[in-house]
N, CA, C and O atoms as CSV, one atom per row, in Angstrom:
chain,resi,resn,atom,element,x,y,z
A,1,UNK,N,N,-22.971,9.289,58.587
A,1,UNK,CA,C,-23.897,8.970,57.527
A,1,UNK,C,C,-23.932,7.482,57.246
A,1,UNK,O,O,-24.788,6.934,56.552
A,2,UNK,N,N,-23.058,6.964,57.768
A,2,UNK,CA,C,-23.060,5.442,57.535
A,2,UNK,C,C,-24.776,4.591,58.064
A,2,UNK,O,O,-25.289,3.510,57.774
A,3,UNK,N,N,-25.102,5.488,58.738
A,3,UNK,CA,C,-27.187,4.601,58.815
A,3,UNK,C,C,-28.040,4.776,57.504
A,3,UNK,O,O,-29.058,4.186,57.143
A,4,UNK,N,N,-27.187,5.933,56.811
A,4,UNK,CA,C,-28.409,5.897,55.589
A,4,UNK,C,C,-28.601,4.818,54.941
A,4,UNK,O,O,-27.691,4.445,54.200
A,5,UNK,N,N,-29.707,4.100,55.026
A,5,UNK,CA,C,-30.206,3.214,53.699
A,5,UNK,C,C,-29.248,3.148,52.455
A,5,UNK,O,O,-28.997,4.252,51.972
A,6,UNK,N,N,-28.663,2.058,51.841
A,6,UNK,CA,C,-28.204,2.755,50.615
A,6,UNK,C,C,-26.808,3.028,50.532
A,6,UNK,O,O,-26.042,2.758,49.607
A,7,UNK,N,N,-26.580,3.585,51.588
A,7,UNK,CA,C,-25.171,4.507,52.197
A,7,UNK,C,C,-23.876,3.450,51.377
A,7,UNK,O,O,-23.543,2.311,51.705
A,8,UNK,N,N,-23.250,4.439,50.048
A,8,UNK,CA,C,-22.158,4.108,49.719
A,8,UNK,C,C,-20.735,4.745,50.125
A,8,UNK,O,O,-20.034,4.987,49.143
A,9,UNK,N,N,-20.262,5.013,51.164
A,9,UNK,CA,C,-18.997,6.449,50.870
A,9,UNK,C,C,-18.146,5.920,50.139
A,9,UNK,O,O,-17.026,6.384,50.357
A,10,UNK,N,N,-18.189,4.720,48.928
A,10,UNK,CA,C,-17.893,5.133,47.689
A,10,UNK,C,C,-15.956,5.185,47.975
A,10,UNK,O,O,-15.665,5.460,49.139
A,11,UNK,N,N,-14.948,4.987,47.177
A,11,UNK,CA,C,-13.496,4.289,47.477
A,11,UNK,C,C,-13.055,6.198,47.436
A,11,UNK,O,O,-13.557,7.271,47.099
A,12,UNK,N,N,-12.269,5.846,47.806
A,12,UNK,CA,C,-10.886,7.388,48.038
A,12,UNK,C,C,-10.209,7.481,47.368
A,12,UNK,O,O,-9.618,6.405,47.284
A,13,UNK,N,N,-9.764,8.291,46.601
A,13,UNK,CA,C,-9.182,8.727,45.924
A,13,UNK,C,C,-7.868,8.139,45.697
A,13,UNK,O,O,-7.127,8.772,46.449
A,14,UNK,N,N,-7.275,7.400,45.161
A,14,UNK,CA,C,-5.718,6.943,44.981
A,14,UNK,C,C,-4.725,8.050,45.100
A,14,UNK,O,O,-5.271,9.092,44.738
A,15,UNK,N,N,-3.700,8.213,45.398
A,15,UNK,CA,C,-2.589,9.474,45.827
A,15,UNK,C,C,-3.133,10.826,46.868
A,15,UNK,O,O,-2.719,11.955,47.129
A,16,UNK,N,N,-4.019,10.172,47.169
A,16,UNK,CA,C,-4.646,11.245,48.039
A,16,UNK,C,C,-4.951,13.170,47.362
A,16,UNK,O,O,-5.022,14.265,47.921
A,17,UNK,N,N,-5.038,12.740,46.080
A,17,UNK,CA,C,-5.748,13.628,45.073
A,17,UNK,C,C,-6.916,14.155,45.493
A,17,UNK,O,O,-7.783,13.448,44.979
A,18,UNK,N,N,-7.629,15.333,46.392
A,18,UNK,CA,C,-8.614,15.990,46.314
A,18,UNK,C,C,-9.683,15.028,47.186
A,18,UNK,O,O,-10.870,15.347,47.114
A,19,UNK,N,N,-9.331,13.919,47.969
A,19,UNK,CA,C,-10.055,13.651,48.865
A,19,UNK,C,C,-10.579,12.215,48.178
A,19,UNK,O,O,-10.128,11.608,47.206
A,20,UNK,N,N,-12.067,11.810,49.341
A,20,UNK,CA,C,-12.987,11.147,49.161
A,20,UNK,C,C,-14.001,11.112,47.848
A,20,UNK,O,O,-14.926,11.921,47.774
A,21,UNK,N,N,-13.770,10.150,46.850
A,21,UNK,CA,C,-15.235,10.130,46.018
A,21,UNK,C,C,-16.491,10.127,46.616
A,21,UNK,O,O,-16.838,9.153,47.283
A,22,UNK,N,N,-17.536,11.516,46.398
A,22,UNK,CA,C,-18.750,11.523,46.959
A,22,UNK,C,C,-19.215,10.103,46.569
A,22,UNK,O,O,-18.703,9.411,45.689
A,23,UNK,N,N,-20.284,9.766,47.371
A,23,UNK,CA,C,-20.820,8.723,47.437
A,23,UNK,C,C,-22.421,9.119,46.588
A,23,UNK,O,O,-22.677,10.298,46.344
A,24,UNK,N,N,-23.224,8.205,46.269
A,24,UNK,CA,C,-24.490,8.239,45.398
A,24,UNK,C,C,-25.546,9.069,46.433
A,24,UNK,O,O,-26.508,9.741,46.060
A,25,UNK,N,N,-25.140,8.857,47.751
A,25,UNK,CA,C,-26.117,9.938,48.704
A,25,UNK,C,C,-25.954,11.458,48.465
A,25,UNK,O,O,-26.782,12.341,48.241
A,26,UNK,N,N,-24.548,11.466,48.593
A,26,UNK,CA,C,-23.609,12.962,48.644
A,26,UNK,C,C,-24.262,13.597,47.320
A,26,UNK,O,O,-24.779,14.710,47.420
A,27,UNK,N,N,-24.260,12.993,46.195
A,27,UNK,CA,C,-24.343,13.156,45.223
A,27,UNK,C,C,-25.661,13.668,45.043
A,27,UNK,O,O,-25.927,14.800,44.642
A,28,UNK,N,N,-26.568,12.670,45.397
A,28,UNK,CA,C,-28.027,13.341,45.025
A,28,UNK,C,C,-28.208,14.327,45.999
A,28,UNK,O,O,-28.625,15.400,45.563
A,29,UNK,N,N,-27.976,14.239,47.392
A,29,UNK,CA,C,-28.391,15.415,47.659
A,29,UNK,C,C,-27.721,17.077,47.353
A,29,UNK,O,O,-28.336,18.143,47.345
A,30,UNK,N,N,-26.545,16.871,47.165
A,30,UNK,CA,C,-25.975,17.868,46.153
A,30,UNK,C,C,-26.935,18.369,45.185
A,30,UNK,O,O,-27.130,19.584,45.240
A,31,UNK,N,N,-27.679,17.609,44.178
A,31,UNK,CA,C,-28.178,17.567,42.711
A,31,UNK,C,C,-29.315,18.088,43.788
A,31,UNK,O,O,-29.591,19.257,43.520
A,32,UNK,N,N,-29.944,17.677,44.736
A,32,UNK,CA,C,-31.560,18.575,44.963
A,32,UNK,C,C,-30.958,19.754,45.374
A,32,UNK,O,O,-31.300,20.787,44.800
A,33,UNK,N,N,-30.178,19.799,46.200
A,33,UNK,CA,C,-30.094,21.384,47.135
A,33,UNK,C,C,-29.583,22.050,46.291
A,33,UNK,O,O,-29.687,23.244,46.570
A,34,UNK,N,N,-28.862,21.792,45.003
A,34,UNK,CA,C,-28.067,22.650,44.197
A,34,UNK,C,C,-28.950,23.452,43.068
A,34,UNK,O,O,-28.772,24.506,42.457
A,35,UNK,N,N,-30.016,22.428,43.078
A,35,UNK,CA,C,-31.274,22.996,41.893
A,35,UNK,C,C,-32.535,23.742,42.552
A,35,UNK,O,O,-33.641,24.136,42.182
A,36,UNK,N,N,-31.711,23.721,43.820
A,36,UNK,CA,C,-33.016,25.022,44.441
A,36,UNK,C,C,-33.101,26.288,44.066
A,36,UNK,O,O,-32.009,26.841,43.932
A,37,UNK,N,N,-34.069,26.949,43.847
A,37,UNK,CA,C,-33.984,28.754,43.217
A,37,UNK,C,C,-33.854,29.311,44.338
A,37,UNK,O,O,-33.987,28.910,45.494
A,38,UNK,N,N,-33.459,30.708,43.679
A,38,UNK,CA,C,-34.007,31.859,44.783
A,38,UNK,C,C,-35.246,32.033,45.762
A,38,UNK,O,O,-36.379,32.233,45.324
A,39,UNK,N,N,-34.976,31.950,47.012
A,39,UNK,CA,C,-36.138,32.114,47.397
A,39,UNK,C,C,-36.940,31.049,47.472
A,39,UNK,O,O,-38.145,31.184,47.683
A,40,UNK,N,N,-36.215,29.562,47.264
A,40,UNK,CA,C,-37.245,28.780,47.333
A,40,UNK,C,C,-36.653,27.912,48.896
A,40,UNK,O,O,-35.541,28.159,49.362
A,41,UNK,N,N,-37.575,26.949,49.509
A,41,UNK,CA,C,-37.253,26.815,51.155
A,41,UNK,C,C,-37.750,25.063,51.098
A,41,UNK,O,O,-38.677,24.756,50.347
A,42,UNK,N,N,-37.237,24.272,51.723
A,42,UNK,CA,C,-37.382,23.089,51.525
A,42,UNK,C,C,-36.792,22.775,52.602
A,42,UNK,O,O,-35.827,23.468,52.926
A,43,UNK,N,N,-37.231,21.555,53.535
A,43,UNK,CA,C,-37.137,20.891,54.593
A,43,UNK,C,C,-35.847,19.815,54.400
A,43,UNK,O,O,-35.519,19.531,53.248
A,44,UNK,N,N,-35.107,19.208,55.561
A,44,UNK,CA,C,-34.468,18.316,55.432
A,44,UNK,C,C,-34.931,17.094,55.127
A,44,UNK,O,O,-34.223,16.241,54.592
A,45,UNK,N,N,-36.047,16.931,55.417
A,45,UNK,CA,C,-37.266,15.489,54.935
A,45,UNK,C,C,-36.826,15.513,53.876
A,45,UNK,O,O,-36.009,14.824,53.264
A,46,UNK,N,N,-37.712,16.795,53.554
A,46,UNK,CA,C,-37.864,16.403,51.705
A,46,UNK,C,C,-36.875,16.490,50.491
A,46,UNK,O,O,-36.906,15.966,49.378
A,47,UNK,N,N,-36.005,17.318,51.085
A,47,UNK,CA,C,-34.500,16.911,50.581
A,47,UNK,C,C,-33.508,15.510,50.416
A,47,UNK,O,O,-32.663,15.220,49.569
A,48,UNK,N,N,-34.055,14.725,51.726
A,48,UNK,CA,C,-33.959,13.453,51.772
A,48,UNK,C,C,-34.795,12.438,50.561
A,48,UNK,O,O,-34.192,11.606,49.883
A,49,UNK,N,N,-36.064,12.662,50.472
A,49,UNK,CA,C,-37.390,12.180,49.839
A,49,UNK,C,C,-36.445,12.323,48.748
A,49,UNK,O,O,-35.659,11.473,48.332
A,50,UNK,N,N,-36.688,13.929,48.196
A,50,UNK,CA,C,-36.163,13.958,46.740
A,50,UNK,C,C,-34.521,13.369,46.305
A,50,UNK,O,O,-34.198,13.488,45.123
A,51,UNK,N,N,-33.884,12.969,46.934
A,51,UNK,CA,C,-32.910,12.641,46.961
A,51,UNK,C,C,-32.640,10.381,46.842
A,51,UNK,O,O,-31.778,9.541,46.584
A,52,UNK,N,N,-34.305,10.522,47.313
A,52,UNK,CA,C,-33.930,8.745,47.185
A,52,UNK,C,C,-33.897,8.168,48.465
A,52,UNK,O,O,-34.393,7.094,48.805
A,53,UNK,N,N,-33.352,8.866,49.053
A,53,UNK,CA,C,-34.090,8.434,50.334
A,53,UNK,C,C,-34.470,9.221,51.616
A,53,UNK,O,O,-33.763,9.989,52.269
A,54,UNK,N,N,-35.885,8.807,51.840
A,54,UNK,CA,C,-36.600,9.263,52.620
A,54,UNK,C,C,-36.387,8.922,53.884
A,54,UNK,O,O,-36.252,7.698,53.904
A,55,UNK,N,N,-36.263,9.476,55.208
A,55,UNK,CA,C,-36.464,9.568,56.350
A,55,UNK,C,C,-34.571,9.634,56.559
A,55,UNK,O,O,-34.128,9.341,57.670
A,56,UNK,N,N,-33.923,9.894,55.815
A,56,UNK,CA,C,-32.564,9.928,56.182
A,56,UNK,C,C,-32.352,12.053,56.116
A,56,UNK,O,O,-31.540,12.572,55.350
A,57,UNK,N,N,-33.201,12.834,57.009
A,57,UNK,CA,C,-33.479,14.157,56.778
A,57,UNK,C,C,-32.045,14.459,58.341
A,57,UNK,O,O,-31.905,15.649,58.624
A,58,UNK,N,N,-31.393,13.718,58.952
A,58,UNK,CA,C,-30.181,14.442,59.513
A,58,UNK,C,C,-28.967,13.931,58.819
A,58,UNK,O,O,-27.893,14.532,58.846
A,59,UNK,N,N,-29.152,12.875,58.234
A,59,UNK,CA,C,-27.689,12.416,57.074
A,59,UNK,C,C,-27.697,14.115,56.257
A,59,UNK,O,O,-26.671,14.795,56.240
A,60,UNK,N,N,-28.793,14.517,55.735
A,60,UNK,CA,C,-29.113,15.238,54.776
A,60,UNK,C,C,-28.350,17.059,55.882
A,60,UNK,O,O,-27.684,17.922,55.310
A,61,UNK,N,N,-28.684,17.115,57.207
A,61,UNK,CA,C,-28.143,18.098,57.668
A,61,UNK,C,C,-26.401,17.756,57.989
A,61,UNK,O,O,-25.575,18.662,57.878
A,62,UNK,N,N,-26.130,16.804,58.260
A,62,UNK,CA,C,-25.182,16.767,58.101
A,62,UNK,C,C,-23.877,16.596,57.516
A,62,UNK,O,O,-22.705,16.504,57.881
A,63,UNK,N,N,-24.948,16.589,55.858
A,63,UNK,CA,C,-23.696,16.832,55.248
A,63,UNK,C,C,-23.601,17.834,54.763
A,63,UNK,O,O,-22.600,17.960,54.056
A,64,UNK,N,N,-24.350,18.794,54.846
A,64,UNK,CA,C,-24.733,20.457,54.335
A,64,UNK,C,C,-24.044,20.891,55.332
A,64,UNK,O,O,-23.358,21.874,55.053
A,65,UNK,N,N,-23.970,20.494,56.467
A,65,UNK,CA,C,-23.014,21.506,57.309
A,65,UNK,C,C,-21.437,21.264,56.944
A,65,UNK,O,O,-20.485,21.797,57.514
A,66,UNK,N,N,-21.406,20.667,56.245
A,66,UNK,CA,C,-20.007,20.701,55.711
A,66,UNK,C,C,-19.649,20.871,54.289
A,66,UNK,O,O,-18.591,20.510,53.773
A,67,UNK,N,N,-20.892,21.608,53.564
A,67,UNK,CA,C,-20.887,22.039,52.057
A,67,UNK,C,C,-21.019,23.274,52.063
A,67,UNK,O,O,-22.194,23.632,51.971
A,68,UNK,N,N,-20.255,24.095,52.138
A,68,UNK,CA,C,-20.440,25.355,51.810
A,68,UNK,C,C,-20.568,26.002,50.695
A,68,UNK,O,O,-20.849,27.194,50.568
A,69,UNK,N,N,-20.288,24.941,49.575
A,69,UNK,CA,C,-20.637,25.427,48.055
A,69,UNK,C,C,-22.283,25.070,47.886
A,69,UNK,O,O,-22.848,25.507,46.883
A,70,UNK,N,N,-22.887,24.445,48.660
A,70,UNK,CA,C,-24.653,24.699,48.134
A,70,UNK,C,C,-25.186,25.660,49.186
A,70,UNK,O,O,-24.980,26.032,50.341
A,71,UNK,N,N,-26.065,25.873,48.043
A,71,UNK,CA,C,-26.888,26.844,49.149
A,71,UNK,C,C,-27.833,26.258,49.962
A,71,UNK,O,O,-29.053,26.288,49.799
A,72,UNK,N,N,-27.039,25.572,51.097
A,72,UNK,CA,C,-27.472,25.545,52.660
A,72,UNK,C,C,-28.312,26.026,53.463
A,72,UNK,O,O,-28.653,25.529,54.536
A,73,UNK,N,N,-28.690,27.025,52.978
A,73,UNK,CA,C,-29.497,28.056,53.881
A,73,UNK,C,C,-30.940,27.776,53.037
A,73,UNK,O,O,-31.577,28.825,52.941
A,74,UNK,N,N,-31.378,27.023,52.623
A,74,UNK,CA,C,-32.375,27.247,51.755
A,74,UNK,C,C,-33.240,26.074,52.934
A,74,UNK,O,O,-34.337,26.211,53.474
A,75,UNK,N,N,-32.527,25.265,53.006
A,75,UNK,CA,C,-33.237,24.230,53.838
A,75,UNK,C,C,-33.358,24.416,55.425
A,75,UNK,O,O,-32.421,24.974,55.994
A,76,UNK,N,N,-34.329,24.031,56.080
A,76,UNK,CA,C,-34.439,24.476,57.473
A,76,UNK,C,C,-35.389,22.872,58.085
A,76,UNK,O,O,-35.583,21.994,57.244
A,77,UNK,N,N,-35.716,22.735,59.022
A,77,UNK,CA,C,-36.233,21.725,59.862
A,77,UNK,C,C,-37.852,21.640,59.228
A,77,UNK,O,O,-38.237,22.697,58.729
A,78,UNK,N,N,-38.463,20.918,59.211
A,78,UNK,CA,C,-40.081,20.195,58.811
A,78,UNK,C,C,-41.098,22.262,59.630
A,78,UNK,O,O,-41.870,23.120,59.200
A,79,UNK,N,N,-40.646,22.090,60.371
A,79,UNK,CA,C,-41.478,23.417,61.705
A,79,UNK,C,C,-40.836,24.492,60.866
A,79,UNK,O,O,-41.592,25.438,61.085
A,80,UNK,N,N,-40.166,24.809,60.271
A,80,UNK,CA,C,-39.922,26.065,60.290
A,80,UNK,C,C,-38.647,26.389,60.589
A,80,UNK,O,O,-37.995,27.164,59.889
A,81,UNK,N,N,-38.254,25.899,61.509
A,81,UNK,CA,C,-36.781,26.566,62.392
A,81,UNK,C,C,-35.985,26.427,61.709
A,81,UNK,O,O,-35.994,25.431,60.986
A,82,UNK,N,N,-34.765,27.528,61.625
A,82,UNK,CA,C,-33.589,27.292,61.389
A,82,UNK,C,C,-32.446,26.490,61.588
A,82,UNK,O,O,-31.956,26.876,62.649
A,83,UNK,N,N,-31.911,25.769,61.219
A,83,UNK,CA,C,-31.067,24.421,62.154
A,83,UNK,C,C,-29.697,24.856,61.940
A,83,UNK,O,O,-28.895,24.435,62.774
A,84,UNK,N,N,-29.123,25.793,60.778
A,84,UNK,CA,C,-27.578,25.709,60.645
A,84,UNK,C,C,-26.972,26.125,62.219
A,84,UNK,O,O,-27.509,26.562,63.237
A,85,UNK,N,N,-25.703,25.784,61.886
A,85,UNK,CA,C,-24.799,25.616,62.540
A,85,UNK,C,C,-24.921,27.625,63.247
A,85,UNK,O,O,-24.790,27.904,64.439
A,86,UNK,N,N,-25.147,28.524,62.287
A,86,UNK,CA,C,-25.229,30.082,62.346
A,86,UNK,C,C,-26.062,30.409,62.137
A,86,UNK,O,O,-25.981,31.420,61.439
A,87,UNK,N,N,-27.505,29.968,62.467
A,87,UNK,CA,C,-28.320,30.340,62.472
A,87,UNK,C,C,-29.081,32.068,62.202
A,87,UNK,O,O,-30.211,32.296,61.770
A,88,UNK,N,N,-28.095,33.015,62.596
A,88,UNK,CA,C,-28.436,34.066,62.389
A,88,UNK,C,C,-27.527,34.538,61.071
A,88,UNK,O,O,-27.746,35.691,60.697
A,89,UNK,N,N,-26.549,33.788,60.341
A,89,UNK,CA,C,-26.011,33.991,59.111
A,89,UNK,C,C,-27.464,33.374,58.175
A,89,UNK,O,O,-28.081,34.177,57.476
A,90,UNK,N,N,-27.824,32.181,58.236
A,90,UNK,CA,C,-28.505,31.503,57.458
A,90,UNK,C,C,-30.218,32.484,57.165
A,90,UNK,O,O,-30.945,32.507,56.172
A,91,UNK,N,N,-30.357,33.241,58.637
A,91,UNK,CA,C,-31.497,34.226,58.359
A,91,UNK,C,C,-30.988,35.152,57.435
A,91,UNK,O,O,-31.203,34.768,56.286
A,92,UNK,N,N,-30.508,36.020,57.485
A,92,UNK,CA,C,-29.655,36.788,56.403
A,92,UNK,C,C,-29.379,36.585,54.923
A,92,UNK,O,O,-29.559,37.462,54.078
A,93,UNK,N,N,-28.915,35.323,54.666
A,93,UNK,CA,C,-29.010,34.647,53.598
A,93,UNK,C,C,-30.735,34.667,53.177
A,93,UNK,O,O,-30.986,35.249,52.122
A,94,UNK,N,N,-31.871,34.091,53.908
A,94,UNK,CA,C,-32.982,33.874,53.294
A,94,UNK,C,C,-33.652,34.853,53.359
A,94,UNK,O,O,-34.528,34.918,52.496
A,95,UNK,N,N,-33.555,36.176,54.492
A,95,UNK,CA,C,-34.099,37.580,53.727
A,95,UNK,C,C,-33.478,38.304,52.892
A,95,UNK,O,O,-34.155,39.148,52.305
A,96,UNK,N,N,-32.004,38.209,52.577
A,96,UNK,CA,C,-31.497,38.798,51.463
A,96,UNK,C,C,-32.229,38.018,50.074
A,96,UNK,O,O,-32.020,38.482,48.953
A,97,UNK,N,N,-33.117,36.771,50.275
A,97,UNK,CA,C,-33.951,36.239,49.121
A,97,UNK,C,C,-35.360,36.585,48.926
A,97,UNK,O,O,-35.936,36.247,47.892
A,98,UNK,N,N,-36.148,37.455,50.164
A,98,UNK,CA,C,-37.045,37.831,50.122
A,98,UNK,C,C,-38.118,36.968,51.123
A,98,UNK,O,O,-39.334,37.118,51.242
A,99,UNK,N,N,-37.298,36.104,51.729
A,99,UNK,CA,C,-37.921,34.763,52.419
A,99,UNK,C,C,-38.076,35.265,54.381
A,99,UNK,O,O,-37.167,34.773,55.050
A,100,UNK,N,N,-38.961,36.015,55.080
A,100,UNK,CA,C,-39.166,36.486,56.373
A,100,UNK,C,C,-38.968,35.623,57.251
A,100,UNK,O,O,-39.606,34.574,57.165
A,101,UNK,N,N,-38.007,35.819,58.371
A,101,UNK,CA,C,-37.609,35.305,59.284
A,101,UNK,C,C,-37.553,35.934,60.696
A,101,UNK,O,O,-36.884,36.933,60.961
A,102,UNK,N,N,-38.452,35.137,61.727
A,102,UNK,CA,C,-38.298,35.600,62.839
A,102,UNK,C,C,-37.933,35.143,63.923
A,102,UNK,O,O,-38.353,34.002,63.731
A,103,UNK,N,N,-37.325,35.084,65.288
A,103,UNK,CA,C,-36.719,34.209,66.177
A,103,UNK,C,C,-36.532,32.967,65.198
A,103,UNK,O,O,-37.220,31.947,65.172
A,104,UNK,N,N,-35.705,33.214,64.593
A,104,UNK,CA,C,-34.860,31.956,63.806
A,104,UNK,C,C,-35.679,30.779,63.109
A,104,UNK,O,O,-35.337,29.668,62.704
A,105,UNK,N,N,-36.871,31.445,63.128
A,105,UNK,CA,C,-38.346,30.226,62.222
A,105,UNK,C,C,-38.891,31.230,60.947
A,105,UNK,O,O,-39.148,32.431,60.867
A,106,UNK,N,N,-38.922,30.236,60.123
A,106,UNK,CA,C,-39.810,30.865,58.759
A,106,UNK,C,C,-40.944,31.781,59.677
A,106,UNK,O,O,-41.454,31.341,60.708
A,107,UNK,N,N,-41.226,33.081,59.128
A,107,UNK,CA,C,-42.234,33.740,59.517
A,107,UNK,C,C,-43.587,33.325,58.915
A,107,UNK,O,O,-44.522,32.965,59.631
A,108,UNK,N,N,-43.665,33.393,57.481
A,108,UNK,CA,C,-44.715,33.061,56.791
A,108,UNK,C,C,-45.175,31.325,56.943
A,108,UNK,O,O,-44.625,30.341,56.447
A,109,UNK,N,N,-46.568,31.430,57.954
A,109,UNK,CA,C,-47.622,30.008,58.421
A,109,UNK,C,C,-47.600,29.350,57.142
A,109,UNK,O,O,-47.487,28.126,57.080
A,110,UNK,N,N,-47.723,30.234,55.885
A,110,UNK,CA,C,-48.106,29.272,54.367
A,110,UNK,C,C,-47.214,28.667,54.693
A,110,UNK,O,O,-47.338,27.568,55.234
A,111,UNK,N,N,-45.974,29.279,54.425
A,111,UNK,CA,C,-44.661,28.555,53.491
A,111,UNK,C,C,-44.043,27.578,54.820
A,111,UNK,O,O,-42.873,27.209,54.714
A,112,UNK,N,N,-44.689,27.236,55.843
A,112,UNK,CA,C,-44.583,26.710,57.035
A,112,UNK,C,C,-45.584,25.305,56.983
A,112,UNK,O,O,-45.310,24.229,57.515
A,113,UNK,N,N,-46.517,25.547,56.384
A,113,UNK,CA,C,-47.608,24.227,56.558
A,113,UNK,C,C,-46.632,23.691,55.010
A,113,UNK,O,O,-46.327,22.502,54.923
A,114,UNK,N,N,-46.293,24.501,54.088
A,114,UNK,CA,C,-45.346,23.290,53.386
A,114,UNK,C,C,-44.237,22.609,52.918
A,114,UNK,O,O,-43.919,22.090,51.848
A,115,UNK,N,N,-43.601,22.790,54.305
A,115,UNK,CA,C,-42.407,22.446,54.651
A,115,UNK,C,C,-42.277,21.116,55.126
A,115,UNK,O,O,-41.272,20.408,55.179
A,116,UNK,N,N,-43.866,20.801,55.582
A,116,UNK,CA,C,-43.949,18.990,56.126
A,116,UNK,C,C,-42.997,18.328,55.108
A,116,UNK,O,O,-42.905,18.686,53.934
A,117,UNK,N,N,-42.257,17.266,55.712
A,117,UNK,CA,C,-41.102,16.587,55.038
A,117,UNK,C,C,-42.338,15.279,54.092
A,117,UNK,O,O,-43.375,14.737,54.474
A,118,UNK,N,N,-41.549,15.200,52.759
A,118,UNK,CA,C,-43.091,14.607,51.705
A,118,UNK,C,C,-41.968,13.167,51.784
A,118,UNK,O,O,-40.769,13.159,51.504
A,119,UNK,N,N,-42.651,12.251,52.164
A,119,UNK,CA,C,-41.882,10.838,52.241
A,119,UNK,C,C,-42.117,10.556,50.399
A,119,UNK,O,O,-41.953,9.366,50.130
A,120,UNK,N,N,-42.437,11.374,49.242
A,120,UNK,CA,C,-42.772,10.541,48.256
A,120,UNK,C,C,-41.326,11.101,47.991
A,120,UNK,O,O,-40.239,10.601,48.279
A,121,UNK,N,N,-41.566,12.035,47.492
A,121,UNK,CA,C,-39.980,13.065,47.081
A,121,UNK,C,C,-40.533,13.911,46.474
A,121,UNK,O,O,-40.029,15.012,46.252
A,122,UNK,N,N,-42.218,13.378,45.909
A,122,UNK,CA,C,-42.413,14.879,45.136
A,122,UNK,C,C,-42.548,15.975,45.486
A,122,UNK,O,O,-42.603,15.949,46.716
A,123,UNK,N,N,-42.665,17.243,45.022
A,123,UNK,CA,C,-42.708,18.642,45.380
A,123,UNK,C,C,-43.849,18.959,44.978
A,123,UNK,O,O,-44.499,18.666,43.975
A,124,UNK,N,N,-44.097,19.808,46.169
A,124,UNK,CA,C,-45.740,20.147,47.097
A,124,UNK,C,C,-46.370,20.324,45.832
A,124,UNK,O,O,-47.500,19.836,45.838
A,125,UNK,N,N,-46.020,20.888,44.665
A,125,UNK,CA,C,-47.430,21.221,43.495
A,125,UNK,C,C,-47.332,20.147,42.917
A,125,UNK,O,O,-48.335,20.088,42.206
A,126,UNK,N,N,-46.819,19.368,42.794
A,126,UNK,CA,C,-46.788,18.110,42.084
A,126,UNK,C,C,-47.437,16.829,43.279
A,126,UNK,O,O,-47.429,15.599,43.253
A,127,UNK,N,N,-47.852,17.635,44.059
A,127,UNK,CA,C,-48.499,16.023,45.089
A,127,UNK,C,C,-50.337,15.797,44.737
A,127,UNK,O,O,-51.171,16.702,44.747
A,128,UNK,N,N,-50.517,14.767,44.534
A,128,UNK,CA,C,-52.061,14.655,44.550
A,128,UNK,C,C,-53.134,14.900,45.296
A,128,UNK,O,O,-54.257,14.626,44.872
């Protein structure tokens, strides 16, 4: 993650207490992926976007593959596809939300045309 724009990883912890202080990236993208609902599906772009910075959408996969406390599975690639690491866990997860999945891509074309990654950060009903 050290290319992100911005990119603080932020000092370590003194006594080796509970690790690394997240950094202001870690952080926001935590704060978007964590305030996602049920059932709702959002791209690594725009997770990036909403997060502050835009076009940093594999900083954004790669640090979800190592968060298992957000819900991870909500986000998938700009196309549709599934990207986790378990791809067939992460389908599971988004039809146990009501969200159709087939060969490992969003099924539903809607919820597919708005997944384009939004370089503003806003979210698709809020774009002009």
């Amino acid at each position: 993650m050290g290319s992100v724009p911005g990119h603080d990883p932020g000092p370590s912890r003194a006594g080796g207490g509970g690790g690394p202080v997240p950094s202001r990236f870690q952080e926001a993208v935590a704060a978007v992926v964590g305030a996602l609902g049920r059932g709702e599906v959002v791209s690594y772009g725009e997770v990036a976007a909403r997060a502050g910075h835009p076009g940093a959408a594999r900083a954004v996969g790669r640090l979800l593959a190592g968060r298992g406390d957000l819900p991870w599975w909500r986000v998938v690639r700009a196309d549709g596809r599934l990207a986790a690491r378990d791809p067939q866990r992460q389908a599971e997860l988004l039809r146990a939300e009501g969200i159709a999945v087939h060969s490992a891509r969003i099924a539903d074309p809607v919820l597919r045309r708005r997944l384009a990654p939004d370089l503003t950060g806003a979210p698709p009903q809020e774009r002009p």
